[in-house]
KEKE-3310 file (N, C-alpha, C; in steps of 0.2 Angstrom, whole numbers, plus 5000, padded with zeros to 4 digits):
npx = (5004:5003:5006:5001:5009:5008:5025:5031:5032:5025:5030:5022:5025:5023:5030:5040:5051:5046:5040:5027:5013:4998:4991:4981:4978:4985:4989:4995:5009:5008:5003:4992:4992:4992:4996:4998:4986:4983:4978:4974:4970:4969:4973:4989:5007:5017:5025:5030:5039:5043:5047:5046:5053:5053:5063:5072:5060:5048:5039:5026:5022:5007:4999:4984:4979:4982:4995:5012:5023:5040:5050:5060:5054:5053:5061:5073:5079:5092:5095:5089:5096:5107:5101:5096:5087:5075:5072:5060:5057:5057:5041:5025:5011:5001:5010:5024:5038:5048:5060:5067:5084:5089:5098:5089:5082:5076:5071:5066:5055:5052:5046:5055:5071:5072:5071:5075:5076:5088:5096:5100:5104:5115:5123:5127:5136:5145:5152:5155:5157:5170:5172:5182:5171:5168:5160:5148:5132:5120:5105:5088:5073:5058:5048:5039:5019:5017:5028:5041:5058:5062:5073:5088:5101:5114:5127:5136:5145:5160:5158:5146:5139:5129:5114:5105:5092:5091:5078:5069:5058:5044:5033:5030:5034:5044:5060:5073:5075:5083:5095:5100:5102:5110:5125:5126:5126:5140:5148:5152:5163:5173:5188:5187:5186:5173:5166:5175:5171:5156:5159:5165:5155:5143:5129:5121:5107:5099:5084:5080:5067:5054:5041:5041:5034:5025:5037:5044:5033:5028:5020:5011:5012:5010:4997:4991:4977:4970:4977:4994:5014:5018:5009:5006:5010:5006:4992:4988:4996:4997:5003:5018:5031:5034:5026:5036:5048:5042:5045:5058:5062:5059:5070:5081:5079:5089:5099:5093:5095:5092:5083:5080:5068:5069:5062:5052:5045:5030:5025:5033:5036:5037:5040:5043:5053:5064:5077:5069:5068:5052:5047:5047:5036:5037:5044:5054:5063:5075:5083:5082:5085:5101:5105:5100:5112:5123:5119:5118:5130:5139:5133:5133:5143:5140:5120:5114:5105:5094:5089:5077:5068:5060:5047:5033:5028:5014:5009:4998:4997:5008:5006:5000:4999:4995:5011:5028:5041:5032:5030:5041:5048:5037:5033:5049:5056:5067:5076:5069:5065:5057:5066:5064:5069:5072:5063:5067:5074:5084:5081:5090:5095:5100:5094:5104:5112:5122:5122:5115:5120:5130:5125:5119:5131:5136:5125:5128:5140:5135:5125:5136:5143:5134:5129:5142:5145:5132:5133:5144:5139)
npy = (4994:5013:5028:5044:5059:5073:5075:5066:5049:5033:5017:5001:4984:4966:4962:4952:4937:4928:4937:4945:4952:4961:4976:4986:5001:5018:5031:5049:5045:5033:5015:5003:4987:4968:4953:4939:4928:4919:4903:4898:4888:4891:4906:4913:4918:4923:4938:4948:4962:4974:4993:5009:5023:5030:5038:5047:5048:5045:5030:5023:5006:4997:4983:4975:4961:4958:4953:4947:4946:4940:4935:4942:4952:4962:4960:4968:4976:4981:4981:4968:4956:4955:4954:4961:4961:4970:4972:4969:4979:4990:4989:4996:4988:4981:4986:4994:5007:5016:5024:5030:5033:5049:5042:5032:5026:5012:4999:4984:4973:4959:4945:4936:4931:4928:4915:4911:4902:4911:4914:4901:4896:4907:4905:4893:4895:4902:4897:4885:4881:4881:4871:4854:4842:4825:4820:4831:4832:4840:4843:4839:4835:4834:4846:4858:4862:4874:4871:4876:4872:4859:4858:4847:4840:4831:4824:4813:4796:4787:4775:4771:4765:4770:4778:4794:4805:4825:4834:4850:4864:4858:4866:4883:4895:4892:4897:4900:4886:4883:4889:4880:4869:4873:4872:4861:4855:4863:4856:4845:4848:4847:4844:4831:4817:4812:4817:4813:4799:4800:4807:4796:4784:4787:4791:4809:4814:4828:4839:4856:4863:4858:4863:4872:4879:4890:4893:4903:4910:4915:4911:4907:4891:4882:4873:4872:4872:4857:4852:4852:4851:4843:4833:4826:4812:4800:4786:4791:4805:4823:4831:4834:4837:4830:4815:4812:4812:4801:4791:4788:4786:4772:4766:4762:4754:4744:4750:4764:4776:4784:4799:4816:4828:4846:4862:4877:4882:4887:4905:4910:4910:4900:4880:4886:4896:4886:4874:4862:4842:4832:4819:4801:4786:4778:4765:4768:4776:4774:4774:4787:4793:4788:4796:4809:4809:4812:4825:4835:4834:4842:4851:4862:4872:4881:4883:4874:4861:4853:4838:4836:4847:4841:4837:4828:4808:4807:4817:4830:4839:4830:4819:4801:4798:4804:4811:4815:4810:4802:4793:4790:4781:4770:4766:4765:4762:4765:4778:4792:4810:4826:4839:4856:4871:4888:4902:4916:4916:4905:4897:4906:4915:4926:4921:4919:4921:4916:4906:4900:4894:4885:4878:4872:4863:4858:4848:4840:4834:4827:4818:4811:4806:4797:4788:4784:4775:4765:4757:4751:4743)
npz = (5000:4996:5002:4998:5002:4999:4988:4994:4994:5005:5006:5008:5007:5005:4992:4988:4990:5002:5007:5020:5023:5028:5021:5032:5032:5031:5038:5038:5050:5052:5051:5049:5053:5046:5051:5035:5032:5025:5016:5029:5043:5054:5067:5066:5068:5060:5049:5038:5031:5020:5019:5010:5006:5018:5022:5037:5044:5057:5058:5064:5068:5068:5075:5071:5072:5082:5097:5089:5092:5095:5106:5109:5101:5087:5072:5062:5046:5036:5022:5021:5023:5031:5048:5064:5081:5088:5101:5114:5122:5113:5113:5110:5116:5107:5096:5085:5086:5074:5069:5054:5048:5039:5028:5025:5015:5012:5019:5029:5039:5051:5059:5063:5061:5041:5029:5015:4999:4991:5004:5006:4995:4994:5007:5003:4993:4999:5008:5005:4992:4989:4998:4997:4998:5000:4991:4985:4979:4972:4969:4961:4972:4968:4960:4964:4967:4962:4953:4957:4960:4971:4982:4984:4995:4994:5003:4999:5006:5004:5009:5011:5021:5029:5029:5031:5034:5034:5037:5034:5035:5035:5039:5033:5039:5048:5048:5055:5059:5048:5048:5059:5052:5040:5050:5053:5042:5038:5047:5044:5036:5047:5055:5062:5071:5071:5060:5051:5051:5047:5033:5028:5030:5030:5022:5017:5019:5012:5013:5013:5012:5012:5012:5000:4991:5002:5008:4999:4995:5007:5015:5031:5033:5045:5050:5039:5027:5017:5027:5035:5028:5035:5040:5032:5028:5025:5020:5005:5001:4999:4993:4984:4987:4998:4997:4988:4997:5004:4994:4990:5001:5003:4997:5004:5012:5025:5028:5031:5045:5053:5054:5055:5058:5056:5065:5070:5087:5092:5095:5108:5124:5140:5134:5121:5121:5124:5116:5111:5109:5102:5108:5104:5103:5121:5117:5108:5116:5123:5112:5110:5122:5122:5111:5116:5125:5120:5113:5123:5129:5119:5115:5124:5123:5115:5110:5125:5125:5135:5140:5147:5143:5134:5125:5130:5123:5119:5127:5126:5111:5105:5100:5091:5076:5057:5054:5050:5058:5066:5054:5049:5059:5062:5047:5041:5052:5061:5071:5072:5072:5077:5081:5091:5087:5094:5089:5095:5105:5116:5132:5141:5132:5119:5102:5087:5069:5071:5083:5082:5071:5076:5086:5077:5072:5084:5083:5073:5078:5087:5080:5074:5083:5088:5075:5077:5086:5086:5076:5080:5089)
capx = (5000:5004:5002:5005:5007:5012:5028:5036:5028:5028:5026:5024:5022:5026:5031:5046:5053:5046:5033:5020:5009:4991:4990:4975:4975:4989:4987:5000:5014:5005:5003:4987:4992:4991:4998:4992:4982:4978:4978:4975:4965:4969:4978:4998:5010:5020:5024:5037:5037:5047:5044:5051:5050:5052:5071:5069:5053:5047:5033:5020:5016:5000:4996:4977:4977:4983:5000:5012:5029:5044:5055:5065:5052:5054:5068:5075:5086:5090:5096:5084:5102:5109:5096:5095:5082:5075:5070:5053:5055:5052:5034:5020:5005:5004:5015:5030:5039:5056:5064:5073:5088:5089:5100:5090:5074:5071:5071:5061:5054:5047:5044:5059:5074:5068:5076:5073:5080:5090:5099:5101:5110:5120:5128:5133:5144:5150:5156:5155:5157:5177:5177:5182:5167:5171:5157:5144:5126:5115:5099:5081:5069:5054:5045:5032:5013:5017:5032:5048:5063:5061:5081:5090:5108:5116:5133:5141:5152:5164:5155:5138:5136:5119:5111:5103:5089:5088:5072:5066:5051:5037:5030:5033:5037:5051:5064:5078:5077:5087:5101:5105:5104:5119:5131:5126:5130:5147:5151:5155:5170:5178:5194:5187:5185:5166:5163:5177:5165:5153:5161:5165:5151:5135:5125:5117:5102:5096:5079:5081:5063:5050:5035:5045:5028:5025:5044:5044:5027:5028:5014:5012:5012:5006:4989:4989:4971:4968:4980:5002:5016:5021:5003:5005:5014:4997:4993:4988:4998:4993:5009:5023:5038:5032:5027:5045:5053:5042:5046:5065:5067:5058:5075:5084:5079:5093:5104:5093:5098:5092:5079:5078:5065:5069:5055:5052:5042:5026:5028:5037:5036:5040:5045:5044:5058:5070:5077:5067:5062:5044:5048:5045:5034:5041:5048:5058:5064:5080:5087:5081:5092:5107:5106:5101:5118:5129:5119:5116:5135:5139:5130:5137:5147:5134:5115:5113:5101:5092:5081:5070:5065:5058:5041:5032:5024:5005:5005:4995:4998:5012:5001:5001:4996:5001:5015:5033:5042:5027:5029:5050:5048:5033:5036:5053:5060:5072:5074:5066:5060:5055:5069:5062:5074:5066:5063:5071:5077:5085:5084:5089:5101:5097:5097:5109:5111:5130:5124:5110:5126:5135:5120:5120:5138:5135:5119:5129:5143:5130:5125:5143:5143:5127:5129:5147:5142:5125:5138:5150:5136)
capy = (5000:5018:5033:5050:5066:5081:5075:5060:5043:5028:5010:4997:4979:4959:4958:4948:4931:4926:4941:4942:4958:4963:4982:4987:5007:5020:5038:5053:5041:5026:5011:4999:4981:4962:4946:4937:4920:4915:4895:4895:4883:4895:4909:4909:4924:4926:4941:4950:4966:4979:4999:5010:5029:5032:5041:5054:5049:5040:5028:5019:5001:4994:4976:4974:4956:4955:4952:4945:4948:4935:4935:4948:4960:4964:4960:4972:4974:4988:4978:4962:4952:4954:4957:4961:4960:4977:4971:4969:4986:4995:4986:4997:4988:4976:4988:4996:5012:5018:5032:5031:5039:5052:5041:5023:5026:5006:4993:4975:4972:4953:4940:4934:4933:4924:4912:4908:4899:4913:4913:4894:4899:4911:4900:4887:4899:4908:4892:4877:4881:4881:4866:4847:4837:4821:4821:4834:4833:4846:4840:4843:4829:4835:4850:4860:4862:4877:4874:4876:4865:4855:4857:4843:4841:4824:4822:4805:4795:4783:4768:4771:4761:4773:4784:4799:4812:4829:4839:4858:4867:4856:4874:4887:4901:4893:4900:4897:4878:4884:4890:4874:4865:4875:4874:4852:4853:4864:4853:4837:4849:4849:4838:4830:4808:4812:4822:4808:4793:4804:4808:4791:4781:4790:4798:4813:4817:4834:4843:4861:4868:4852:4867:4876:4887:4892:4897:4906:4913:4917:4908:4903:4885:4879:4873:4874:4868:4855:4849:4854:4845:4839:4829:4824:4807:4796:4784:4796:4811:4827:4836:4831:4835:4824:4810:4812:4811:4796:4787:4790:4783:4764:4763:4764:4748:4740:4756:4769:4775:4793:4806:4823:4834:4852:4866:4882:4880:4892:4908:4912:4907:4893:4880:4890:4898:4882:4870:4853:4837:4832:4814:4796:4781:4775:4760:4772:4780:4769:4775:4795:4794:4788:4803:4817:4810:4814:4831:4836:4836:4842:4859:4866:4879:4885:4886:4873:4858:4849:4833:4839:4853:4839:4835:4818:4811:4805:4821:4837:4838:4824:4809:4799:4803:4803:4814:4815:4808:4793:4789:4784:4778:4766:4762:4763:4758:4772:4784:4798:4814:4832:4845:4863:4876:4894:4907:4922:4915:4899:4898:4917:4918:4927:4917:4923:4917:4912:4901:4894:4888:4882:4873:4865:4862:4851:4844:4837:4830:4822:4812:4807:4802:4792:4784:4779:4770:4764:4754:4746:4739)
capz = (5000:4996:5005:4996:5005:4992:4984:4998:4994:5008:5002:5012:5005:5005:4985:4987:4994:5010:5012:5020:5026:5025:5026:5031:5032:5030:5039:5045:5051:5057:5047:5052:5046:5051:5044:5030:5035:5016:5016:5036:5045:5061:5068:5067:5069:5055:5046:5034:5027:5017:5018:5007:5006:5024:5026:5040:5047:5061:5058:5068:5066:5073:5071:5074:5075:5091:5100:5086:5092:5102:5113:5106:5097:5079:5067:5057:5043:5031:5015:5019:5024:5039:5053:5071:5085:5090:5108:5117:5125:5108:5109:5114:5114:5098:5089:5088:5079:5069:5067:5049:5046:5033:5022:5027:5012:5013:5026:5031:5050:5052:5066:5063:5054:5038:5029:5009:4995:4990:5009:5005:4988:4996:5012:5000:4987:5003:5014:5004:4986:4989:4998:4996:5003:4996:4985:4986:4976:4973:4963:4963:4972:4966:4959:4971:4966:4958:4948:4958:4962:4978:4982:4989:4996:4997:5003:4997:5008:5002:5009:5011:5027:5031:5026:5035:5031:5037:5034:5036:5031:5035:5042:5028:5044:5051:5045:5058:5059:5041:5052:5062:5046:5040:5054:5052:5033:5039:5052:5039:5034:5052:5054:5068:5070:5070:5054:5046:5052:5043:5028:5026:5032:5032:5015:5021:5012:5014:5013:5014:5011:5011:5008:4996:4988:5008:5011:4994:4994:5013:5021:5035:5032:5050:5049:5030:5024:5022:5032:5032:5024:5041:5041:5025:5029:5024:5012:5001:5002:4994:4989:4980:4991:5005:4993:4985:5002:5006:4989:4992:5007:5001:4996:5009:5018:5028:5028:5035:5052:5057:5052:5060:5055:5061:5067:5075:5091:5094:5096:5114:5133:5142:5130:5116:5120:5121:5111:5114:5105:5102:5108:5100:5109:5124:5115:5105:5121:5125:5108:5109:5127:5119:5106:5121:5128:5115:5111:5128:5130:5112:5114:5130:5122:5108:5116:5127:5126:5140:5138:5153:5140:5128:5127:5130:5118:5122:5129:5123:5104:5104:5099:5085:5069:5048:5054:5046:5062:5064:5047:5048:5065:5061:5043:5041:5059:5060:5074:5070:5079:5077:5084:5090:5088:5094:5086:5097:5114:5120:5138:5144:5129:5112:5097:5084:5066:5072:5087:5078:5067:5082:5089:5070:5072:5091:5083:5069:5080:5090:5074:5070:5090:5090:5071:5075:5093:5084:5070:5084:5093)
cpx = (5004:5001:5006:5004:5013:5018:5030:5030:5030:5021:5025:5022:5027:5028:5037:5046:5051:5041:5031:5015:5002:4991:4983:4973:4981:4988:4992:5008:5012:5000:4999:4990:4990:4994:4994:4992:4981:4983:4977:4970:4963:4973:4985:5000:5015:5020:5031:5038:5041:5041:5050:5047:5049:5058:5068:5062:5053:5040:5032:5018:5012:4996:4989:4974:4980:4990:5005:5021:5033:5047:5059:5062:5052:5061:5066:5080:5084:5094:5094:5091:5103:5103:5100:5087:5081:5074:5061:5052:5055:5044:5030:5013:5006:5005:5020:5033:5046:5056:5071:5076:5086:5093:5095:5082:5070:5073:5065:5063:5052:5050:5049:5064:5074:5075:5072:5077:5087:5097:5102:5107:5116:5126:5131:5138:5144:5154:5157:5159:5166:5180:5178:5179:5169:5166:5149:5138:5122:5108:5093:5077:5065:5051:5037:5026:5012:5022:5039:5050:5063:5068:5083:5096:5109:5124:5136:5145:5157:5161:5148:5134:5129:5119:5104:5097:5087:5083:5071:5061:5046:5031:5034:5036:5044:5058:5072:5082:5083:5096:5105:5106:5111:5124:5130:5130:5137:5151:5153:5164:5175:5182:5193:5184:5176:5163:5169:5174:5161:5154:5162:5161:5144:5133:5121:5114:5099:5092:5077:5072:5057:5044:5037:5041:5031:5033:5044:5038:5024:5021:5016:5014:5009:4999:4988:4983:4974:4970:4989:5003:5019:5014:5003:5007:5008:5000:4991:4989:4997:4998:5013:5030:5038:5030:5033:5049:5050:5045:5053:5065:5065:5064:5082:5085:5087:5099:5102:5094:5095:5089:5077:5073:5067:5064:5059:5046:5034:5030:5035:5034:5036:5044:5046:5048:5063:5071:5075:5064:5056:5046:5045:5040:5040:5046:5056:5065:5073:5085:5085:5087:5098:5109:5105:5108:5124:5127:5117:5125:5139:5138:5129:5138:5142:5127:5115:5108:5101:5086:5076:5066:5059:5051:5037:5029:5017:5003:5004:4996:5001:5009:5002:4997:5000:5006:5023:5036:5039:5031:5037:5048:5044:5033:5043:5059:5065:5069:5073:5062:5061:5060:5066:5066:5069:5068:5069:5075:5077:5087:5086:5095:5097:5098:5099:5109:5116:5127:5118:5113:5129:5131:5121:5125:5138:5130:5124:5137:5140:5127:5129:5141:5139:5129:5138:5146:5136:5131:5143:5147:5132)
cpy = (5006:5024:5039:5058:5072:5075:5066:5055:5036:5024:5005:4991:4972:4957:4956:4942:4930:4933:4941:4948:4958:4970:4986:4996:5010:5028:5042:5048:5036:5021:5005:4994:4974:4957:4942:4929:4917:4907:4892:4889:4890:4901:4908:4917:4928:4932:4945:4956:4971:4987:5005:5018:5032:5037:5049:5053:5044:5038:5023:5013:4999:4989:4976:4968:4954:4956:4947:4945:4941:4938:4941:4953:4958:4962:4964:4970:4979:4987:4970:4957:4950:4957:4957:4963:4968:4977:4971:4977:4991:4993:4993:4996:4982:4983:4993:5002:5015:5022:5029:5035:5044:5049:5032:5026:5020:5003:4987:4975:4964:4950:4939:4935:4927:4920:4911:4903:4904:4914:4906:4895:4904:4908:4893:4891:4901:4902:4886:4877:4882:4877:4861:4845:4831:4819:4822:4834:4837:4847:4843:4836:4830:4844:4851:4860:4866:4878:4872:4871:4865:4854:4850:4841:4835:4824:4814:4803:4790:4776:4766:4766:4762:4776:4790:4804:4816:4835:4845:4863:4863:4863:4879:4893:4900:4894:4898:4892:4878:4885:4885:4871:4865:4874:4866:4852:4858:4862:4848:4840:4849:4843:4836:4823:4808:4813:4816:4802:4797:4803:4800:4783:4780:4795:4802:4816:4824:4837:4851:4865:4862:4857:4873:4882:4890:4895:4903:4913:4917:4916:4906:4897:4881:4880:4874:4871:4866:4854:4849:4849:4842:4832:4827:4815:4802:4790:4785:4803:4816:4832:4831:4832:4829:4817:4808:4809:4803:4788:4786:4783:4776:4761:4762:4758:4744:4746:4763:4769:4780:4796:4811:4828:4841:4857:4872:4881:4887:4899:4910:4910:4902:4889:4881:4894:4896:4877:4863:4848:4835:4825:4809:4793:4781:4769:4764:4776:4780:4775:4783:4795:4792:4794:4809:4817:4814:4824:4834:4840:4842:4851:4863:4872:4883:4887:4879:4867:4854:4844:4834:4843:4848:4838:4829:4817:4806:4812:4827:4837:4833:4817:4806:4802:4804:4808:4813:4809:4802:4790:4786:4781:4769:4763:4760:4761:4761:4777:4790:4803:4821:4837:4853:4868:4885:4897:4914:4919:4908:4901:4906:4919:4920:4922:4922:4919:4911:4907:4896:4889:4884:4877:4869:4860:4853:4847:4838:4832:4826:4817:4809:4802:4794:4786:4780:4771:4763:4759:4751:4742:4733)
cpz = (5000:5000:5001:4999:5001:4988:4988:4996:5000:5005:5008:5010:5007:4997:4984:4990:5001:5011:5013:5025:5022:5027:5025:5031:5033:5033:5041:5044:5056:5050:5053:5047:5052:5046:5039:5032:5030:5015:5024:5038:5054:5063:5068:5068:5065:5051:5043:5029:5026:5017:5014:5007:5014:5028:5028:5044:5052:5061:5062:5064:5070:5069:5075:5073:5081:5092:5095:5085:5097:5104:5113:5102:5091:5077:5062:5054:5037:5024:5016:5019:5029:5044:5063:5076:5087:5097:5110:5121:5119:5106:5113:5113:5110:5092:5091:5084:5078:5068:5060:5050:5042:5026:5021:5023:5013:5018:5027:5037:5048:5059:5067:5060:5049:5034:5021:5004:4994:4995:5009:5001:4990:5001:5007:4997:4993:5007:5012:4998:4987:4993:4999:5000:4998:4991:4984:4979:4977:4968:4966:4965:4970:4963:4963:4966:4962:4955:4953:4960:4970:4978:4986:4988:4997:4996:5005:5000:5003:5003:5009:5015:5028:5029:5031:5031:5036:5033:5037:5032:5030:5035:5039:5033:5048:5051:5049:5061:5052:5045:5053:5056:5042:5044:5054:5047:5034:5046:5046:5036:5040:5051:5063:5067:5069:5062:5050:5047:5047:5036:5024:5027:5032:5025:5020:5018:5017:5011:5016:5015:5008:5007:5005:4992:4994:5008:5004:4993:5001:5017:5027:5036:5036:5047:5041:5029:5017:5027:5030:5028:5030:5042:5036:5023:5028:5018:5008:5002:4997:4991:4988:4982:4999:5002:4990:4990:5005:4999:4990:4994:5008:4999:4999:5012:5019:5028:5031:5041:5056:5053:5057:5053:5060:5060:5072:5078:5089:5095:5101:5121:5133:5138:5127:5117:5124:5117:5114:5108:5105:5101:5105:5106:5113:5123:5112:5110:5124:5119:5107:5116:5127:5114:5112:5123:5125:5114:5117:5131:5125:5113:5117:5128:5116:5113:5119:5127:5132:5138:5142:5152:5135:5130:5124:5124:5121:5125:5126:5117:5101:5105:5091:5079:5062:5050:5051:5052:5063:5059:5048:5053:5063:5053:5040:5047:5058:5068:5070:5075:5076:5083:5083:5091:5089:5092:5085:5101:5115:5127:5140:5137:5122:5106:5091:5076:5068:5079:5086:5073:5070:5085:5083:5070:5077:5088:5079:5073:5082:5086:5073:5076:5090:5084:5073:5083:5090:5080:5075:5088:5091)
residu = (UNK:UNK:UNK:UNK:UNK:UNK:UNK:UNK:UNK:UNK:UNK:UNK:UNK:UNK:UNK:UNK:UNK:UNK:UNK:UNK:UNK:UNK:UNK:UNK:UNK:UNK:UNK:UNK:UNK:UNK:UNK:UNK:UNK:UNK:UNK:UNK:UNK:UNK:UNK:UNK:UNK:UNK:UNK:UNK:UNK:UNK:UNK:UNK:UNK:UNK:UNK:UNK:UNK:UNK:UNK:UNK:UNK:UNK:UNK:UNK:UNK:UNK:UNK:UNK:UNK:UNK:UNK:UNK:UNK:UNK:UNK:UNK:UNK:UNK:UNK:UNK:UNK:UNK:UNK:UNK:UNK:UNK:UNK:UNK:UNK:UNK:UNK:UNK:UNK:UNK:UNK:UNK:UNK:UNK:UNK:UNK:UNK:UNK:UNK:UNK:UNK:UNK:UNK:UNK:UNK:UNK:UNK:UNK:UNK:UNK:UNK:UNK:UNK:UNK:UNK:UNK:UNK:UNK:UNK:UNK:UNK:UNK:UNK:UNK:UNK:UNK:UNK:UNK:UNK:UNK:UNK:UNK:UNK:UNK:UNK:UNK:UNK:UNK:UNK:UNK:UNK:UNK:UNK:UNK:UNK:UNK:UNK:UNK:UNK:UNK:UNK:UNK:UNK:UNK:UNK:UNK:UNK:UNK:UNK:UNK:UNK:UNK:UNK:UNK:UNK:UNK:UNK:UNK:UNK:UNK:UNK:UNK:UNK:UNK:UNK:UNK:UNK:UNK:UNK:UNK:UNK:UNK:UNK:UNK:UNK:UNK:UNK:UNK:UNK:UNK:UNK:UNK:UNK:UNK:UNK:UNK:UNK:UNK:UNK:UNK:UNK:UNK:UNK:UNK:UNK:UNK:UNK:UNK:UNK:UNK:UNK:UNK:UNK:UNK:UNK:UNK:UNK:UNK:UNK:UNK:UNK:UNK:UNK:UNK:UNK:UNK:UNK:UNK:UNK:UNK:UNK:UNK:UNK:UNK:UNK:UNK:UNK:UNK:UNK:UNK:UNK:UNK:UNK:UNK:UNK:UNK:UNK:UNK:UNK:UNK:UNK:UNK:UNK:UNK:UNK:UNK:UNK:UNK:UNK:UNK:UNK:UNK:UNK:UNK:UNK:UNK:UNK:UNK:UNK:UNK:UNK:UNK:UNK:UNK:UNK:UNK:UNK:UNK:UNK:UNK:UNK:UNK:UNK:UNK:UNK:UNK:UNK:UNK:UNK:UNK:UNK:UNK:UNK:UNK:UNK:UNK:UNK:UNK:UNK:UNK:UNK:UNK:UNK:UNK:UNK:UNK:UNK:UNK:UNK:UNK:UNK:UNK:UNK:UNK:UNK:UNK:UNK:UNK:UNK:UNK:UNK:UNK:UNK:UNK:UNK:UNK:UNK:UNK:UNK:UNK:UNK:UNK:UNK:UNK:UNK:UNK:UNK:UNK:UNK:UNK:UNK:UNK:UNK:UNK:UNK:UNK:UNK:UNK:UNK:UNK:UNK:UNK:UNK:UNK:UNK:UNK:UNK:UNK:UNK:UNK:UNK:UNK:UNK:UNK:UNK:UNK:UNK:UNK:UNK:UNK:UNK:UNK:UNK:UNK:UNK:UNK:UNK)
# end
């Protein structure tokens, strides 16, 4: 939306990667808006917005869907790259307001800091693209509903003992589960006995953007009608990257060993703002406490994981159901489980994109740890 007063123009809109605003009225210096809900079943929080035409002025936003902000307020960022948190003490109310410079015309506020393909494409040329994995793949598993490549990263080892998948973007908002992902896939280059077990033992299939419209088109993706791609695990699936993924991995048998899907939790409080697993059956459970040990020790020095954080499963949403997690556990007999990485805030620490990589980093030893123990026993 446009607001024209004499010659200055402010724009404020979602027509890029990952945007997502609805603005409802434009007056003075105060901007009436709210997220866009289009494909919901139910309310969610997400939102992502560019404004342009504001150098010199302080404007007023006001979300009048309610309360829509985490742990840490608003994320900014004044070339849609590098972001930082504004705090919760610039909130007043459900909304919050900026003082442009005079040289700062355009700038992006959202929920979080977002994550697309384009950031995907850019951390591999910036950290990988110069160096020897022992033989890195970069393919398309499927094409989404409308058209785009379904990305998918597989690094090759030499023997091909197991095979591993990690997923992210069942829920097209969670943007930071993208983070850890990166500091996994830049852990396999460390020179450490974990990550050479890996390299040489372990395919590592990678699922960067399961609902690739959603992350692109900046939906929410929670609660998608009919139903997400996290619930999509059925035997009749309705999308084409979760069908793909389950086609895949029929071939797999006697080799697969490990599937993590990664997530961002609810908004904020309690545990929404740490990092916990959405635990297996209790049969499962023996082999989920072997894995907390390794990443419990593992992710000391980065944010900290606790299994006391994790949540049971029978209870409150954690039941069974065609879920991603269900589906490896129960039809291909694989540990599998759902990691919640938060949005703003682990524990009293901020989240960052660098210890969101670091977190990646311990997760991804924690994998060597388990798969090389898992293989001697």
């Amino acid at each position: 939306m446009e607001l024209i007063e004499g010659k200055e123009h402010l724009w404020v809109d979602a027509n890029f990667p990952g945007g997502n605003i609805l603005v409802e009225a434009m007056r003075g210096d105060t901007v009436w808006l709210r997220q866009d809900l289009r494909t919901n079943i139910d309310d969610w929080f997400y939102w992502n917005f560019r404004v342009q035409g504001a150098a010199g002025k302080k404007i007023h936003f006001f979300f009048t869907g309610g309360d829509v902000f985490g742990a840490r307020g608003p994320c900014f960022s004044a070339d849609g790259s590098s972001w930082q948190w504004l705090g919760r003490d610039i909130l007043v109310g459900d909304s919050f307001s900026y003082s442009f410079p005079n040289s700062l015309n355009q700038a992006y506020f959202a929920f979080s800091i977002p994550y697309t393909e384009q950031t995907w494409r850019s951390f591999l040329e910036e950290h990988l693209a110069s160096k020897e994995l022992l033989e890195r793949e970069e393919s398309v598993l499927t094409h989404s509903e409308k058209g785009r490549p379904v990305e998918k990263l597989t690094q090759w080892s030499k023997q091909g003992a197991q095979k591993i998948l990690l997923t992210a973007r069942h829920h097209a908002c969670e943007g930071m589960a993208n983070f850890v992902l990166e500091g996994l896939l830049a852990y396999l280059l460390n020179d450490s006995a974990e990550a050479d077990f890996l390299r040489n033992q372990v395919d590592v299939h990678i699922v960067p953007f399961v609902d690739k419209d959603g992350v692109e088109d900046g939906d929410q993706g929670k609660m998608r009608l009919p139903h997400d791609h996290w619930e999509d695990y059925s035997n009749a699936p309705i999308y084409t990257p979760t069908r793909a993924i389950m086609e895949q991995s029929l071939a797999w048998r006697g080799k697969f060993s490990l599937a993590i899907d990664l997530h961002c939790p609810a908004m904020r409080g309690d545990i929404h703002d740490e990092i916990f697993v959405v635990e297996p059956e209790p049969a499962w459970m023996p082999e989920m406490n072997r894995f907390y040990d390794f990443l419990e020790t593992e992710s000391q020095s980065s944010l900290p994981f606790d299994r006391k954080k994790s949540f049971p499963y029978g209870y409150d949403w954690n039941v069974a159901g065609p879920n991603c997690s269900d589906y490896f556990r129960n039809q291909r007999q694989v540990l599998a489980f759902t990691l919640e990485f938060p949005y703003a805030q682990a524990g009293s620490k901020t989240v960052t994109v660098d210890n969101a990589r670091q977190f990646g980093k311990a997760l991804g030893k924690a994998v060597g740890l388990y798969l090389r123990e898992t293989s001697s026993i």
